[in-house]
Every structure is written in C-alpha cells, then in structure tokens.
C-alpha positions in Angstrom: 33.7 34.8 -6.4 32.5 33.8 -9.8 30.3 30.1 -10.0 32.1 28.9 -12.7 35.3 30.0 -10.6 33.9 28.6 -7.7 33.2 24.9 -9.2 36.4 25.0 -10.7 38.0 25.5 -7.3 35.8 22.4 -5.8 37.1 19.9 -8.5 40.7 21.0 -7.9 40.2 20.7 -4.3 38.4 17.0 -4.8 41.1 15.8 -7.6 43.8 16.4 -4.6 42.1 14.6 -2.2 41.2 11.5 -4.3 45.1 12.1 -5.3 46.8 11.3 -2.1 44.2 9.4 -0.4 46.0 6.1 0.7 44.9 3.4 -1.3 44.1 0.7 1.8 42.2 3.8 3.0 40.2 4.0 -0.1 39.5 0.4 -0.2 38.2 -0.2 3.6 35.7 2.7 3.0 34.4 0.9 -0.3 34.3 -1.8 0.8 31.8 -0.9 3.7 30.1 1.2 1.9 29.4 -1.5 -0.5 28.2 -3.8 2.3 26.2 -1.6 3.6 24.0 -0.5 0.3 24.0 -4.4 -0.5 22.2 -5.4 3.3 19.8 -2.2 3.1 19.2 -3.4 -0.2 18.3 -7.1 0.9 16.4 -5.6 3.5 14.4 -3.4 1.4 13.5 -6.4 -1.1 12.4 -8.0 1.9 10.5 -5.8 2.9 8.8 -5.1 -0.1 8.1 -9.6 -0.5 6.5 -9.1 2.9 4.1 -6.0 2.1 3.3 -7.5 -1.0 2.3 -10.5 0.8 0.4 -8.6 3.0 -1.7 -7.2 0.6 -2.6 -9.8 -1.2 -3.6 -11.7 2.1 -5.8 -8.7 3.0 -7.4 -8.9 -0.1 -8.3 -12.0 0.3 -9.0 -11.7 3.8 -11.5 -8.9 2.9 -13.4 -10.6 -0.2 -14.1 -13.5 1.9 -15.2 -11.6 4.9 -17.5 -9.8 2.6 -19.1 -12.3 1.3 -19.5 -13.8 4.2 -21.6 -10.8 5.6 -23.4 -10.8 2.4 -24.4 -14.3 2.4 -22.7 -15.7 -0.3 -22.1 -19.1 1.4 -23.5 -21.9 -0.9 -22.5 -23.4 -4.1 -25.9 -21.7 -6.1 -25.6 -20.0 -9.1 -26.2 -17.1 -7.4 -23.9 -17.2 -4.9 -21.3 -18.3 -7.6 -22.1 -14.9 -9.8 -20.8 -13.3 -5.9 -17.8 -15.0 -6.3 -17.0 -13.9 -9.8 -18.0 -10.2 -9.1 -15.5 -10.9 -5.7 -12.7 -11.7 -8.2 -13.2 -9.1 -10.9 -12.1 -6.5 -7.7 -9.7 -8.2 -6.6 -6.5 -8.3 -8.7 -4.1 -10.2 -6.5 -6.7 -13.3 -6.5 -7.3 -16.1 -9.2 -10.4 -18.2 -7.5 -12.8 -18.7 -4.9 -14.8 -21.8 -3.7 -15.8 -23.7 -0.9 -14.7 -26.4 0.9 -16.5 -28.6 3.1 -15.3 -30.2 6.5 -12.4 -32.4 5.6 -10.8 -29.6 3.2 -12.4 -30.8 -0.5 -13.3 -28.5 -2.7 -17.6 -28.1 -2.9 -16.8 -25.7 -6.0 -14.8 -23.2 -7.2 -14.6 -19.9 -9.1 -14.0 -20.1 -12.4 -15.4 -23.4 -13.1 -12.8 -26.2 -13.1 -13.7 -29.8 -12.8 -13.3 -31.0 -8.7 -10.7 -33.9 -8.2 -12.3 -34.6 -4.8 -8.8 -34.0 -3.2 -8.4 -32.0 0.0 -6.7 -28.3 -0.7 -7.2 -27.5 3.1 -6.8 -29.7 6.3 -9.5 -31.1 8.4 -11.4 -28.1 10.2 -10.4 -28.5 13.9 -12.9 -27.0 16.3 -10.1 -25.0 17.5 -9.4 -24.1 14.0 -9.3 -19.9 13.4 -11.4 -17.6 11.8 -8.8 -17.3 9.2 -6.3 -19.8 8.0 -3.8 -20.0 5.7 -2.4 -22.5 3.8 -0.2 -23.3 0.1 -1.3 -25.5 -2.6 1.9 -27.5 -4.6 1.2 -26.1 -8.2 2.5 -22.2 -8.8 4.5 -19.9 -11.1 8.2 -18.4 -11.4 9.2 -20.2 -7.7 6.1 -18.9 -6.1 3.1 -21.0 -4.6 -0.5 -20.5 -4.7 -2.0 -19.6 -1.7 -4.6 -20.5 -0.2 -6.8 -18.2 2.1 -9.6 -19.9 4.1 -12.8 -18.4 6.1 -14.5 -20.5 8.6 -18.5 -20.4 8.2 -20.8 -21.4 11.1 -21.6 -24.8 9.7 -17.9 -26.7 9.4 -17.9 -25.3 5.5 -15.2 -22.6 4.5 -14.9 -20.1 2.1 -11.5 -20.1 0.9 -9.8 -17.7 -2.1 -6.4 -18.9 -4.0 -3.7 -15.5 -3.9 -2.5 -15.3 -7.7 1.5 -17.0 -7.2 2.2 -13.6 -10.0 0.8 -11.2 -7.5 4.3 -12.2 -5.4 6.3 -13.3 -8.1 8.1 -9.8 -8.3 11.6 -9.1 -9.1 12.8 -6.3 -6.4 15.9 -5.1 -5.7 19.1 -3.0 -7.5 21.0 -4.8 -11.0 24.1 -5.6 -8.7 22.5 -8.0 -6.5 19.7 -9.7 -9.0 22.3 -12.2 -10.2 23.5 -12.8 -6.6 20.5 -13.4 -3.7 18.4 -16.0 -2.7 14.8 -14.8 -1.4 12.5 -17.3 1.0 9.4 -16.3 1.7 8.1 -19.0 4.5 4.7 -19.1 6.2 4.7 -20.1 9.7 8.6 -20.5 9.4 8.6 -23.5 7.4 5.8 -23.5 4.8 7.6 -22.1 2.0 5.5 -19.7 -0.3 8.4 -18.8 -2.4 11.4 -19.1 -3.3 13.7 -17.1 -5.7 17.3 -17.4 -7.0 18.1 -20.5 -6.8 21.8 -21.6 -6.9 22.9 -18.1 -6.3 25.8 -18.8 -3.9 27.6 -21.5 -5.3 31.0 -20.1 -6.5 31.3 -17.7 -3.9 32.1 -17.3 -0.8 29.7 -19.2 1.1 31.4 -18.9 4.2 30.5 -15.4 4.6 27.2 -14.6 3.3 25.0 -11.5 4.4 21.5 -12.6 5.3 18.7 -9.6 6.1 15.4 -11.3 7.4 12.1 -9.2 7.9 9.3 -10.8 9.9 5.4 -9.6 9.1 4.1 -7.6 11.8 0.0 -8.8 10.6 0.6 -12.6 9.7 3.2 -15.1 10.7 5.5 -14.7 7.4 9.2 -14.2 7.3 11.2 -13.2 4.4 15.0 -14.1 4.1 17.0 -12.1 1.7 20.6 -14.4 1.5 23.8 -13.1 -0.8 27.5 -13.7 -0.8 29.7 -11.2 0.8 31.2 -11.2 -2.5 28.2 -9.6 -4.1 28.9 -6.0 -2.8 32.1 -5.5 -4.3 30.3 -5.9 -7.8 29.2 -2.5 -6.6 32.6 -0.8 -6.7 34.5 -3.4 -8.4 35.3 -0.9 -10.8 36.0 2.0 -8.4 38.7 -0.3 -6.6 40.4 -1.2 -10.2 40.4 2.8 -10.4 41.7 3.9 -7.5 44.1 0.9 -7.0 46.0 1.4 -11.0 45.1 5.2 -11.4 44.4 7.5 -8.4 46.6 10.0 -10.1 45.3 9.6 -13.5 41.7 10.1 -12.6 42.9 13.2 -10.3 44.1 14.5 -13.9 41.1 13.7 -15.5 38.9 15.0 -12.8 40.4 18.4 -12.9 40.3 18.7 -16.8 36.9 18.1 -16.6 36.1 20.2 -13.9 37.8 22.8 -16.0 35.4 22.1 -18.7 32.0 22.0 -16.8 33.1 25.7 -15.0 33.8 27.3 -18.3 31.7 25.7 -20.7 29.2 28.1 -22.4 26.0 27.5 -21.0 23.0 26.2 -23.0 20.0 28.0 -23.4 17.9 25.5 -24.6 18.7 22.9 -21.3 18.3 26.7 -18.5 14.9 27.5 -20.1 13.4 23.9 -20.1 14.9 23.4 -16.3 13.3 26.6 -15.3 9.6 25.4 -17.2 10.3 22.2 -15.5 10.5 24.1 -12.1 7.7 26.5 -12.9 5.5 23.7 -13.4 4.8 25.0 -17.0 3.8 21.7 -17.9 0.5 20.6 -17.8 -2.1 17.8 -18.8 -4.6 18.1 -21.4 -7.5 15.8 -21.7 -8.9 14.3 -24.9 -12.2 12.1 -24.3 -12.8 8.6 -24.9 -16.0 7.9 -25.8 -18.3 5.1 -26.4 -19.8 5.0 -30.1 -22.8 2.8 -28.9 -23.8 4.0 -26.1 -22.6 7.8 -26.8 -21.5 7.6 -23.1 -17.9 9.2 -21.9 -15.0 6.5 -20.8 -12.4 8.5 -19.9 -9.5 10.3 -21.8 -6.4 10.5 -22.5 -3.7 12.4 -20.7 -1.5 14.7 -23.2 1.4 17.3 -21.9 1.0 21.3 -23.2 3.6 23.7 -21.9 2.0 26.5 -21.0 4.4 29.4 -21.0 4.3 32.5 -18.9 3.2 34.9 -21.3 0.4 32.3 -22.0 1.1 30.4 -25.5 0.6 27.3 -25.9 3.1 25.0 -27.4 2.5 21.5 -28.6 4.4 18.4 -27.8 6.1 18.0 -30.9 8.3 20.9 -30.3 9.8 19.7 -27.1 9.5 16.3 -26.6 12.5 14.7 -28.7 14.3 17.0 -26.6 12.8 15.8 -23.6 12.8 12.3 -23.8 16.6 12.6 -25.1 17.7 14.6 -22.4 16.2 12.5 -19.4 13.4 15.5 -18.2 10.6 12.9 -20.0 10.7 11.3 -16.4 10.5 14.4 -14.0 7.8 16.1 -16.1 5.3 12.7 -16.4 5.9 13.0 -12.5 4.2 16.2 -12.7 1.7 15.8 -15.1 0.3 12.6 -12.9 0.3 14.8 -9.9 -1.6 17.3 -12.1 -4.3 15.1 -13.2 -4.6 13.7 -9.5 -5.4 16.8 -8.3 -7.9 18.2 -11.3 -9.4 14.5 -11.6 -9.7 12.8 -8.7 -13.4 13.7 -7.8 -14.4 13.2 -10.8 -13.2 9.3 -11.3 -14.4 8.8 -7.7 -17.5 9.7 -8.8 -17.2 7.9 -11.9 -15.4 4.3 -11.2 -15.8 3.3 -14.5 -13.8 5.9 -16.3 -9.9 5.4 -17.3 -7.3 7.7 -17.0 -4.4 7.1 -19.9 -1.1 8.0 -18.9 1.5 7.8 -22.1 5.0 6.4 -21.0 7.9 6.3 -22.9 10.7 3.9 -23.6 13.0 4.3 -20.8 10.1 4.0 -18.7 10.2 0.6 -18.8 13.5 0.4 -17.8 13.5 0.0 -14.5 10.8 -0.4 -11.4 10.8 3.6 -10.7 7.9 4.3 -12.7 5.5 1.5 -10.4 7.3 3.6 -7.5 5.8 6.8 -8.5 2.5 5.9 -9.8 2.1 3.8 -6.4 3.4 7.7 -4.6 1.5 10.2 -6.4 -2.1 7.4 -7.0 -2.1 5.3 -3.7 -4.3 6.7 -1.5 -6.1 8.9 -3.3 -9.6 8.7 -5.0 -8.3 7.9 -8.7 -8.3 4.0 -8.2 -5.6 2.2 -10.1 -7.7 -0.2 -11.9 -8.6 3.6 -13.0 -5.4 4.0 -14.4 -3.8 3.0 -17.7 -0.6 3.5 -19.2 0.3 3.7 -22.6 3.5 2.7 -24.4 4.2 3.5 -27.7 5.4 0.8 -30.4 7.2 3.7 -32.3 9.9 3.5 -29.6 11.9 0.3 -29.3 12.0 -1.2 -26.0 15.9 -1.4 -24.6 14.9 -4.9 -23.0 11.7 -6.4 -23.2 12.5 -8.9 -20.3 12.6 -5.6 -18.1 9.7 -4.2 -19.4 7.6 -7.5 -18.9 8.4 -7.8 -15.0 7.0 -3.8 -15.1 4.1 -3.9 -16.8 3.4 -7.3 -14.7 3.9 -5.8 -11.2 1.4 -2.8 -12.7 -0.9 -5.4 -13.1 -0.9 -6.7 -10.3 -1.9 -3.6 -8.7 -4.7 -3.2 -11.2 -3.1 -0.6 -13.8 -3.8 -1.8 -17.3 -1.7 -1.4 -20.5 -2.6 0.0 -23.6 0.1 -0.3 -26.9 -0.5 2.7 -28.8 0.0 3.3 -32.3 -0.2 -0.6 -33.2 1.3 -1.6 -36.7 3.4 1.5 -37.0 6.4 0.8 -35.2 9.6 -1.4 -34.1 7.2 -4.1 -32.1 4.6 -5.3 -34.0 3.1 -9.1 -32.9 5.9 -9.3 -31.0 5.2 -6.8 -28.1 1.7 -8.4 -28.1 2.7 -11.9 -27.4 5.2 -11.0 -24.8 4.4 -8.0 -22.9 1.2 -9.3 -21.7 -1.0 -5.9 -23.5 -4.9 -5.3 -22.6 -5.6 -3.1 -24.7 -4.8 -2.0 -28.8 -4.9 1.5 -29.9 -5.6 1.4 -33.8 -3.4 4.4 -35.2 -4.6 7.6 -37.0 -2.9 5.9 -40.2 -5.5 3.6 -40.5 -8.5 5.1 -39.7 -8.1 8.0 -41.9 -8.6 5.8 -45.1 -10.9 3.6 -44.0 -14.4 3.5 -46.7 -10.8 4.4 -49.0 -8.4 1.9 -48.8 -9.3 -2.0 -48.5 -5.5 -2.7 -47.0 -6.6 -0.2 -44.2 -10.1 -2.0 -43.7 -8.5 -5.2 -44.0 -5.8 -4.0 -41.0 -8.5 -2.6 -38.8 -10.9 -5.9 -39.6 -7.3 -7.7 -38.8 -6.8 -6.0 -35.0 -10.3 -6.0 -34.4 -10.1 -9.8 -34.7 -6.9 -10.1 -33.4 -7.9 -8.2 -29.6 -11.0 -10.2 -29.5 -8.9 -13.2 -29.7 -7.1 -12.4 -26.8 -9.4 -10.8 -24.5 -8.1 -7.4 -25.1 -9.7 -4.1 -25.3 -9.3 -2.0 -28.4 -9.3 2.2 -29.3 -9.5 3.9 -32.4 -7.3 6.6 -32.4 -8.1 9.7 -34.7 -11.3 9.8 -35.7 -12.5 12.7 -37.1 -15.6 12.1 -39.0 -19.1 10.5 -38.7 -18.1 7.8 -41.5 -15.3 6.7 -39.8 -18.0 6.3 -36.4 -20.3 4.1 -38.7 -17.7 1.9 -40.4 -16.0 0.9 -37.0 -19.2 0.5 -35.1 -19.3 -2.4 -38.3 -16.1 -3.5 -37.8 -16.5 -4.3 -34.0 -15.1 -1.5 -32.3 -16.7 0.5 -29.3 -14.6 3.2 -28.3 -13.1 5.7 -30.2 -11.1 9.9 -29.5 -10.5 12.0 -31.9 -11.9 15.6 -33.4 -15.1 14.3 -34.2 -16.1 14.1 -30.5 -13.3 17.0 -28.8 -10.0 17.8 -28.9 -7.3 17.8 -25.9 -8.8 19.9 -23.6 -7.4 21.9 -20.3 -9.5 20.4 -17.3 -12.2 23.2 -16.9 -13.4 22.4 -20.1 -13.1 18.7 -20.0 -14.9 18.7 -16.5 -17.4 20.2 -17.9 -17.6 18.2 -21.0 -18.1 15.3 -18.3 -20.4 16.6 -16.7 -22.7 17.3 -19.9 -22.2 13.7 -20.7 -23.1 12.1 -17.7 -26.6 14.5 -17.4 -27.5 13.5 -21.3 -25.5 11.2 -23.2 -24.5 12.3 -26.8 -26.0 10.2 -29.5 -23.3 9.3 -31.6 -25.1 8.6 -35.4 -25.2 9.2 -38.9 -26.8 12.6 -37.8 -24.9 14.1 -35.9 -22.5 16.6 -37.7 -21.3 18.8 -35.2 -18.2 17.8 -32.1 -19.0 17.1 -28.3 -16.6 20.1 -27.5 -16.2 23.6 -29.9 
C-alpha cells in the first residue's frame, strides 16, 4: 500500500469517528482533558517559582558562606571591594552588608545612605546559621529578600535576592489571564504574589489549586485558577464539535485528500533531510579588542555544509528557514555544536563571550530560555559566557513578550546584544524597553566612516548613547586599519570584521585562540595584514 494511499485511509477512518462520536461523549473527554493540562500546568509553574527560589537562595547562601571563609567580615574598604566582586557573580543578588546585633544595617553594598532601621530581627542565641527573612519594598508583586549569615561575634552578613530574579511569568497563554501564584516563606511570609483579582467573575466555588512545597527551605508555592479556566483550552473544540461534528468530518477528509496527494516539495524534503544530517553548522568570527589586541570571543554564524562538501552561505536559506519554522530546530543544533567544539576553550577562558543570533519568533515565547538552560546548564560554557543577539531588522510580534524573555535570560546571567542598530523597525525604542547591554554598530556605518560626517556623527551618537546607559558596544564590519584608528577615537573597544578573520569553522578558530592568548596581536596603524588568512 502506497503512503499517500495509506494517509488518505487514516483521515477517512478519523473523519468517521469524530462523525458519530456522541456529542456528551466528546464533551466529558474535553473537558478532563482540559482539567488535567490546566493542574499539570499550575503545578509545573509552581514548580518552576520554587526552583527559581531555590536558586537564588543558594546563591546567596553560597556568596555569604564564601566570604565568610575568606574573611570578609568588616565594614573596611577592603572587605567592601569583597562584597562588590561577591555581587558581580552573582546575578540573582542586588546587595550585601552587614548588620549588627539588633538587625541594623553596619553597611551595605552598593553604597546607600543607612536609615538606622532594623532589616533583620534581634539575633537570638538560638538563631541559625542561616536565616531568612523579606524586606516591604520590591517589584512586579515580588519582595526583596533577605538572606542572613550568622558570624561568631553577634554581626551577620546578610545579601538582598534581586525581587526580578523571581518575578517571572511561567506558565501556557490560556491560564496567564486566569491564576493566582503565592509564594510564602515559612507559610505565611509572603515573598510573592502574582495575579491579583484573577478569580473574581468566575466560578469561585470550584477552583483548582496545585501547591508544591520546597524540599531545601521552608517555601510553598500555591498555584490557584477557576475551574472555568480549562475550558478556555477547548472552548473552541466544544463550539466545533457541538454545531459541526459533521461538517468538520467533511472538512477533515478533503483535506486529508489533499495532504495524500499533494505533489511533494523539494525544497521543504531536502532542507528536512540537511536538518536531520546535521548539515548545519557554526562558524566563528572573532571579537577582538582594538586596545589591547587581545581575543573576546566571537560570534556564532550557521554554514550548511553539504555532503559533497560546498559550502553555502546564510543568505541562500535562511528567509526560507525562518519562514518555514526550521530557524528554531536548527539554532537548537548549532548551540549544541558550539557546546561541544567550545566548551574547553571558554572554561579555560572565563572572560570570552559566545554570540548566539536569535530571530524574531524567538522571542515569542519562553522555549528559547528552555533550551539554552538544556543544551548550556551544566556544562563548562558559563551563561554569563553566553550572549544572544537579536536583530532590529526583524520587527518584534510583541515586545511585552520579548521583555519577560530577555529578563528571565538575565537573570540567569545571558546578556543581550541588538545587532544591526539604526537599520531597522526598532530603533530607540527597543533600547528603552527591552532592557539591551550591548549595541552592535552596523557594517553601514563603519564603512564610510573618515567619508561621511552623518556616519561619524551616528557612530559618535551610539558611542555616547551606550555609555550613557551602561551598555557595551561592537563594531560590526570592519575591514580596514583606518576604520581601527578612527573608532579607537571615537570610544569603541571591540570590533569583528575582515580586518582581523573571517567566520571560521572551529579548527581554525581554536587555533586562532590559541595564537592570541600565547602573543597578543598588536592592533595599529602598522599592521596591514588579518589575524586569520
């Protein structure tokens, strides 16, 4: 028997059954099914509130305890400088101080005048090691906690947990409008608190309610929706089945017709089977740093490499990529990729960042933080290693969305780059509200710089504009020693483009790295040749 015989057979066979299925019978199954997918939902959102709380706690927990051990247990300068060094490792934290016996801060980290009010109880001689408390002030209905360290003289350390680093948005489109999230400490010390109002007008008499209990610390996480809320999950399945069962049987079997016998495309079977194959694969073009002549990093580009060993670029395939939905599966594989060639090499090298360019529908939805937390967690590539890069040529579908992402990557250390600034559909407005670190100055501009006062003035303009807000900035594109000397005057320290390498596979970068880091190129007016041939 033929396939396309075959999967014509299969939607006959379903467009019967979903033809004289009773209707009541069609209804109980949604409806549990709906139930079901909306409390392992809740669940899983509070479960994900808890670990996240976890690991900031543990954070906390472990910066204090290390400074403790190393001694960093007064109020000097020098124990302060600790402190700071403590926080710059630590991205789920915002301060740390002391406190002396009855809970007032002794000083904090970064400075802030002291009120002389107590943040932290009187120390009990049966106090704990570790304690635990929550401050009033916080952000987006979470609280800042407070983490506390008991030294051998009645003084604490203590380190306040970041209310973002919690303040995530889990859980699947159909129940966001709908649950009400608690996060309590000790059972009644809320931490935070989310969704607000979200059972009034429903049925409150029968809500679902999924609690998940921490395992390390005494936190609980209640995840609370009307009953109601599931059948937003097949509301539109029930109107289906309940006005046109036989309809849609129709409709199924037409275009089951269609999909068997449909000429198949040759394009979509060839990219599937490079996709498959693994035929794609990451190039690496260096970063480097035009003062010191030192490598930063790279960034990650996708070659397909086909069987017979050409190469072909990513303007051939990637409209039809992105377009067609394989963007996602193939960055999944070019991350792997670079975990595996790269890994020792950023161990090695804890100062080096790995760009990873994202796309548009990326930032769609959480999946992306999902696999860069599968494929990076764990290994020796650190996230504060990693960045990712989105493009201002591609319009955002909802920059709300995108936000929450690139916050809760930030929160686990990944930075943000916006590439190809002043080009595209964002401008300022991506840079006020998607919370960027760092600015990658387009190939458009560097190429007539020493040519074109507008594209000086632009530069000048970003250059100004990232120092302003604390954010890093890349020239893109370079490809001479002129365009080195006039952005060294303009401000800007990093650069990649031909003048220093192209993309290269990993051998060759590897080894590019490895020259660098033996003798540093000098990067000068006299110097005419690349870093890589």
């Amino acid at each position: 028997m033929s396939r396309r015989y075959a999967l014509f057979l299969r939607s006959l066979a379903i467009a019967l059954v979903l033809a004289i299925a009773p209707l009541v019978a069609a209804n109980f199954v949604l409806n549990r099914f709906a139930e079901n997918q909306a409390r392992a939902e809740m669940a899983a959102i509070a479960k994900r509130y808890i670990a996240r709380s976890e690991k900031a706690i543990d954070e906390a927990v472990k910066n204090l305890q290390m400074l403790h051990r190393d001694g960093a247990t007064t109020c000097s300068n020098a124990d302060r400088a600790r402190f700071r060094n403590a926080l710059s490792d630590a991205p789920f934290l915002q301060k740390i101080g002391l406190v002396d016996f009855d809970g007032i801060r002794m000083c904090i980290v970064p400075d802030q005048p002291l009120n002389g009010e107590a943040v932290l109880p009187v120390l009990r001689p049966e106090a704990p090691l570790v304690g635990i408390g929550m401050l009033t002030s916080g952000f987006e209905g979470a609280r800042v906690a407070l983490v506390s360290w008991r030294l051998e003289n009645g003084i604490r350390l203590f380190a306040e947990i970041a209310p973002a680093s919690i303040a995530i948005d889990p859980g699947a489109d159909f129940l966001r409008s709908f649950r009400h999230v608690e996060l309590t400490l000790g059972g009644d010390v809320l931490w935070l608190r989310s969704g607000e109002g979200g059972l009034e007008g429903y049925d409150a008499d029968l809500p679902m309610t999924e609690t998940v209990i921490s395992e390390k610390y005494p936190l609980s996480a209640v995840v609370t929706a009307p009953s109601s809320a599931a059948s937003h999950l097949v509301r539109d399945l029930k109107v289906i089945s309940a006005i046109a069962s036989a309809g849609f049987a129709i409709l199924f079997v037409m275009g089951g017709v269609w999909i068997s016998w449909k000429p198949g495309s040759e394009a979509e079977d060839e990219f599937v089977q490079a996709i498959r194959n693994s035929e794609f694969i990451p190039y690496y073009q260096p970063v480097m740093d035009i003062e010191t002549g030192r490598l930063r990093g790279c960034e990650v580009l996708i070659r397909w490499l086909r069987p017979d060993g050409s190469i072909i670029s990513p303007g051939q395939f990637m409209t039809f990529a992105e377009t067609s939905g394989h963007i996602f599966e193939m960055t999944r594989q070019i991350m792997r990729k670079t975990r595996a060639e790269m890994e020792d090499l950023y161990h090695d090298n804890p100062d080096y960042k790995l760009s990873v360019n994202l796309f548009a529908g990326h930032f769609d939805d959480r999946q992306i933080i999902d696999d860069i937390v599968e494929i990076y967690g764990g290994s020796k590539i650190a996230y504060q290693q990693i960045v990712v890069e989105v493009t201002e040529r591609q319009p955002l579908g909802n920059m709300d969305v995108a936000r929450k992402i690139i916050a809760e990557l930030q929160a686990l250390g990944v930075r943000v780059a916006l590439d190809d600034v002043g080009t595209g559909h964002g401008g300022l407005a991506y840079l006020q509200r998607l919370g960027i670190d760092i600015i990658k100055i387009d190939k458009m501009f560097i190429d007539y710089l020493g040519t074109d006062d507008n594209s000086t003035t632009i530069v000048d303009t970003l250059v100004e504009l990232a120092d302003n807000l604390g954010m890093g900035i890349i020239a893109e594109g370079v490809e001479n020693v002129e365009q080195i000397e006039r952005l060294r005057a303009l401000g800007v320290s990093a650069a990649q483009g031909f003048v220093f390498a192209p993309a290269l596979p990993a051998k060759l970068f590897l080894e590019l790295a490895q020259a660098l880091s033996t003798k540093p190129q000098e990067i000068g007016a006299g110097q005419q040749g690349k870093l890589a041939s």
